[in-house]
C-alpha positions, -999 to 999 in steps of 0.1 A, spaced: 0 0 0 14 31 -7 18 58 26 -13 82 21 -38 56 19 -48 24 29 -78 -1 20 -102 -8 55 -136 -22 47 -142 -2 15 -130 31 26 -102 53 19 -81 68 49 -67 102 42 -36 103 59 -37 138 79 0 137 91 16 124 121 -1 87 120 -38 101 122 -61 95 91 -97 102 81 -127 79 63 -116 101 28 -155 96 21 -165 118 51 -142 146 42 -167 179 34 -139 207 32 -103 209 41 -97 243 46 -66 267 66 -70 280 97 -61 313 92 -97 335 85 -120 349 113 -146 328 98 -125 291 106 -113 307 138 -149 309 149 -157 275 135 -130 255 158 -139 280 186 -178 264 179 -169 233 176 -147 234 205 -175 241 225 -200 214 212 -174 189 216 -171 184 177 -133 192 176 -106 166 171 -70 175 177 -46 161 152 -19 183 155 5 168 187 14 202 197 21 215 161 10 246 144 -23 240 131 -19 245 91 -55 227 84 -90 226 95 -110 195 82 -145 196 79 -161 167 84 -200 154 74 -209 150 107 -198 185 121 -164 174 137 -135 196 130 -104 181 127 -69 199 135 -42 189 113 -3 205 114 -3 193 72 -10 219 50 -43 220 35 -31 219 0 -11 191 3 -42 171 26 -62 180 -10 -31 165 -33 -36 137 -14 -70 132 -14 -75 141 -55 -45 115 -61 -63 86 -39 -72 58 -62 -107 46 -67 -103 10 -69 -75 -9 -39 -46 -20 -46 
């Protein structure tokens, strides 16, 4: 298997940097942290209890959005979580 994704089940898992990955086919937006507008969204979901910290103590360089609400912290970049996830294959290896 190649290192940003793996086969579980029938569904994709987005590697997000430092060992965490996603179900790729719950991913809504990836988007960076750095507007009002995403600061208020992990500040929100902070405080429903929606936000996942992926980050380890890094700089958070990615907000992912998920189809259930939760916001997911990442210290990748946000353009190279997309690369990733526009490069995953649609059939396993």
């Amino acid at each position: 298997m190649k290192e940003n994704r793996q086969y579980n089940n029938q569904r994709w898992l987005l590697n997000i940097g430092l060992g965490n990955s996603v179900v790729a086919s719950r991913v809504v937006a990836i988007v960076t942290p750095s507007s009002a507008p995403m600061k208020r969204l992990k500040d929100d979901a902070r405080e429903r209890g929606k936000l996942i910290d992926s980050t380890q103590g890094r700089k958070t360089r990615a907000l992912i959005i998920t189809d259930s609400d939760h916001v997911i912290l990442s210290a990748i970049q946000a353009e190279t979580i997309a690369h990733r996830f526009l490069n995953m294959d649609s059939s396993p290896e």
